[in-house]
Backbone bond lengths (Angstrom), bond angles and torsions (degrees), N, CA, C in turn:
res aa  C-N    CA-C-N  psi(-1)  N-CA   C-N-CA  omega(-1)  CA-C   N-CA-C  phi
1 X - - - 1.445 - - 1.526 109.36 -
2 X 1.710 109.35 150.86 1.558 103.16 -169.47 1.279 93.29 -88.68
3 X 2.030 121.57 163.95 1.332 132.01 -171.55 1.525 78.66 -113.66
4 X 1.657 112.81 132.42 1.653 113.17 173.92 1.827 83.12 -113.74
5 X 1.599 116.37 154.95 1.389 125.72 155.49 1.733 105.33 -85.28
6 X 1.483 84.68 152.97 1.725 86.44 155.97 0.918 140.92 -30.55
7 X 1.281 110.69 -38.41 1.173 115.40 179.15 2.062 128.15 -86.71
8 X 0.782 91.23 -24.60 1.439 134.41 -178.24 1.608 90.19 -64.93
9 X 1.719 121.87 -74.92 0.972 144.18 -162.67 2.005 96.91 -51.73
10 X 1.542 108.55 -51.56 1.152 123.77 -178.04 1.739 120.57 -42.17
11 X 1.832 80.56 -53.46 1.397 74.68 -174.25 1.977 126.40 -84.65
12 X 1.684 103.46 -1.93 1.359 100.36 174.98 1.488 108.05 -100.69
13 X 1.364 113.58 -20.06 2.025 100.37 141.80 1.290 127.44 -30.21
14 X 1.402 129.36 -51.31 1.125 158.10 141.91 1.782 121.22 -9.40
15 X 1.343 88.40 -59.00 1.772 106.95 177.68 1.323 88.85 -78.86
16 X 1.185 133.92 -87.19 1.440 134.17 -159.89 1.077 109.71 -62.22
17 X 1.326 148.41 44.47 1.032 148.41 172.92 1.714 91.68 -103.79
18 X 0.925 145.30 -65.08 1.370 127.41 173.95 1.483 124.25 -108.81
19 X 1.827 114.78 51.13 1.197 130.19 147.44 1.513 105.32 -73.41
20 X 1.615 115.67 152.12 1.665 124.66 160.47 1.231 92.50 -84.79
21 X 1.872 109.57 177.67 1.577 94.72 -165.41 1.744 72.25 -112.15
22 X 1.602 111.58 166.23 1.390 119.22 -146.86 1.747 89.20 -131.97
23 X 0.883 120.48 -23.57 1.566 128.26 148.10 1.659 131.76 -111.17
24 X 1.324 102.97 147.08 1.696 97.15 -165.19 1.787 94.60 -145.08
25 X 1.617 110.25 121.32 1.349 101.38 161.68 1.229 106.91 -109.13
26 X 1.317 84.48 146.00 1.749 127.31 -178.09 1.624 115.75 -95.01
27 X 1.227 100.75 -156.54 1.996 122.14 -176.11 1.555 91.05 -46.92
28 X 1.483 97.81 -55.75 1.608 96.36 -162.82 1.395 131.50 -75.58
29 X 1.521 104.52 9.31 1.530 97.70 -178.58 1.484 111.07 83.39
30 X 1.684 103.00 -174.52 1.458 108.90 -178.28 1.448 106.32 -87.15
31 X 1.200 124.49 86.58 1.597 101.90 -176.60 1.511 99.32 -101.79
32 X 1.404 112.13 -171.00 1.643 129.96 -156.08 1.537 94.87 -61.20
33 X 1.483 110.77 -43.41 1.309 85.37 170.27 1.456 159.45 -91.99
34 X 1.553 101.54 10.12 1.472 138.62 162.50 1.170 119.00 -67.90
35 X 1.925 121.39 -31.34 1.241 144.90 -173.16 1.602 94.45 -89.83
36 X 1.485 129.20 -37.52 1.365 103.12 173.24 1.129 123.41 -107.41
37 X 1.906 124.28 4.66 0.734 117.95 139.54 1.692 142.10 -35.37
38 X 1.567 96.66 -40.93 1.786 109.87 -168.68 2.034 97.73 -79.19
39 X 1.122 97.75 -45.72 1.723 118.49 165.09 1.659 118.09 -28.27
40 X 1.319 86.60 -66.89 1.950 93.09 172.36 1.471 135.51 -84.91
41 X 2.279 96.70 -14.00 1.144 100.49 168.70 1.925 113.29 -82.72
42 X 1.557 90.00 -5.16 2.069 86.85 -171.52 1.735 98.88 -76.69
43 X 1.054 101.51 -52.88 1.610 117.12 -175.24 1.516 112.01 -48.77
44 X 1.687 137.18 -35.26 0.918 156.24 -153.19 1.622 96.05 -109.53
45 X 1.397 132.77 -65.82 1.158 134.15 177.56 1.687 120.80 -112.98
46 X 1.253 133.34 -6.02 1.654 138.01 167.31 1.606 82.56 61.90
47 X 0.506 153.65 -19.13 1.753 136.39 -179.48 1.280 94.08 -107.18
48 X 1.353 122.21 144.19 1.704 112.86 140.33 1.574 109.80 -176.62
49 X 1.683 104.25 133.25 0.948 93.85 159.48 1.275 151.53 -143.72
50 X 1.658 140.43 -170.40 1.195 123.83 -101.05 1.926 86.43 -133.15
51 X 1.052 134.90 138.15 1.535 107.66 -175.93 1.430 108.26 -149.71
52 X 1.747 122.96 109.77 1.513 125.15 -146.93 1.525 90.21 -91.64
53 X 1.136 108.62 141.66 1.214 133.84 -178.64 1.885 98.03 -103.32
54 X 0.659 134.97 -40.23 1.501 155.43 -175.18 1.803 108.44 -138.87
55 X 1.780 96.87 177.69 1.642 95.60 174.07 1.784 95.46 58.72
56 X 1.365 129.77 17.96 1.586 92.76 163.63 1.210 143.94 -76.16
57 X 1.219 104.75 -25.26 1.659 121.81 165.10 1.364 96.29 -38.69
58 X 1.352 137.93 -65.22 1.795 135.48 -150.60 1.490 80.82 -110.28
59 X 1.380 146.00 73.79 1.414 135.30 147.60 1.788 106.45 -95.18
60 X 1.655 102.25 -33.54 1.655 71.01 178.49 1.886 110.49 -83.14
61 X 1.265 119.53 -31.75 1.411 98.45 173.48 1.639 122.52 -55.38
62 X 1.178 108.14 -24.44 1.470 113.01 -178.38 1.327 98.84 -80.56
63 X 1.292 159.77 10.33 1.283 155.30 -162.70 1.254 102.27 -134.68
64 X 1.188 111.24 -56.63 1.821 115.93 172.25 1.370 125.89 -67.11
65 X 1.829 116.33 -13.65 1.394 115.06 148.60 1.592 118.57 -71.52
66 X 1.405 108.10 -37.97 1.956 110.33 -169.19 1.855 108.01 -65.01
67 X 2.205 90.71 -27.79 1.513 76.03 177.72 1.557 138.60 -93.85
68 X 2.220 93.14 5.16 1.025 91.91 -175.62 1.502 112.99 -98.48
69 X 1.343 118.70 -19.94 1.258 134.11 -175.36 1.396 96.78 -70.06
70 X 1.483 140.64 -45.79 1.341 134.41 178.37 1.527 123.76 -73.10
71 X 1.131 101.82 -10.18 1.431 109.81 -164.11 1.761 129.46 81.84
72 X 1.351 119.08 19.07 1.083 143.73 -178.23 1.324 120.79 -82.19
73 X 1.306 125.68 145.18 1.619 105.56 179.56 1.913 94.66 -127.41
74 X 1.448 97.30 152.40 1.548 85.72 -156.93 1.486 79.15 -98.73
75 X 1.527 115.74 128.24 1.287 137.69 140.15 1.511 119.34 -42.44
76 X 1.625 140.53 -43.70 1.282 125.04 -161.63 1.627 108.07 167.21
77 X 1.299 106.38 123.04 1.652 96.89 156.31 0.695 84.91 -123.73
78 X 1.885 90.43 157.65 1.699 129.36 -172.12 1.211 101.15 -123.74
79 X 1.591 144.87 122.92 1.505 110.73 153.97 1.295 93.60 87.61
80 X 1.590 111.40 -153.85 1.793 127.30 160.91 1.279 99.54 -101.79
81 X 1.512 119.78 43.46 1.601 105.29 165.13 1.407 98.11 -130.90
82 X 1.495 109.22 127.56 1.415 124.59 170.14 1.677 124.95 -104.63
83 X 1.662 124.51 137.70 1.296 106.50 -163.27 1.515 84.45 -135.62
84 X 1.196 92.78 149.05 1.831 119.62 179.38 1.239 105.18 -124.58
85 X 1.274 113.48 167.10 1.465 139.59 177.27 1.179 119.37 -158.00
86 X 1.707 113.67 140.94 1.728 126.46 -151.75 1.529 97.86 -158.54
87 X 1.364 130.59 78.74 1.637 124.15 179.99 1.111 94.83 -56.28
88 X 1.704 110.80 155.08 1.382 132.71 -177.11 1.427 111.28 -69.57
89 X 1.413 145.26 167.72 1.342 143.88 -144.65 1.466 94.03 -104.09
90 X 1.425 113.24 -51.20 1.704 119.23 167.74 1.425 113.12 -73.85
91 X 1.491 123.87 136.81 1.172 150.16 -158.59 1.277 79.81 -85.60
92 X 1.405 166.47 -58.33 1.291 164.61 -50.48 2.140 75.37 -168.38
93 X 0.867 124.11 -64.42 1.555 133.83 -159.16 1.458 105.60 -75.86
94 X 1.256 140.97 -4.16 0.997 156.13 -131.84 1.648 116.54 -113.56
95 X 1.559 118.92 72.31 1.419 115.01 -174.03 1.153 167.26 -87.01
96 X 1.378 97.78 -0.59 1.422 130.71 160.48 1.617 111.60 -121.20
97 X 1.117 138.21 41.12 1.505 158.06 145.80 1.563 104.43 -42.86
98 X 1.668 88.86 -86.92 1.293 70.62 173.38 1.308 165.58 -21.31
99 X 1.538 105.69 -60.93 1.193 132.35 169.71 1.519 114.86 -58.57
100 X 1.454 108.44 -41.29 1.615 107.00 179.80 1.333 107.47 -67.58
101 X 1.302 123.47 -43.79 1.287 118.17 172.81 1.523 147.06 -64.82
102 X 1.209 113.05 -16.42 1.501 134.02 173.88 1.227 112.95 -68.66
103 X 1.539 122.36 -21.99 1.242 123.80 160.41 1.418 123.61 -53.28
């Protein structure tokens, strides 16, 4: 799992501050396909976030498994909205790099 700083954390609050969330659990929990939902949305966008409709009581354990099993490090829940982050595998794909790094 990635280690973000405070600061770090700050600034992809920042980004996701006006993302929709692109996964949503429901009745059913996190099932396999919620897990590759979050999977294809990290790879596709490295930000994303996650917004429980149900399950809020267990949203942060349920968030801190999706981000550890994916390799994600969870930036922040707000509310019932939880946001992760997963830089892209190519350095070339990579969109908030920058920014994390200038720190």
């Amino acid at each position: 799992m990635i280690e973000l700083s405070s600061k770090q954390r700050k600034i992809l609050e920042k980004y996701a501050q006006a993302l929709s969330p692109v996964v949503i659990v429901g009745q059913n929990g996190v099932t396999a396909a919620v897990g590759e939902m979050v999977n294809t949305s990290l790879v596709s966008h490295e930000l994303v976030k996650i917004s429980f409709n149900d399950f809020k009581e267990e949203k942060r354990n349920l968030t801190a498994a999706l981000a550890e099993k994916y390799g994600a490090a969870l930036v922040r829940i707000i509310g019932n909205k939880a946001i992760l982050y997963r830089p892209a595998e190519k350095t070339a794909d990579r969109r908030y790099e920058k920014e994390l790094n200038k720190l």
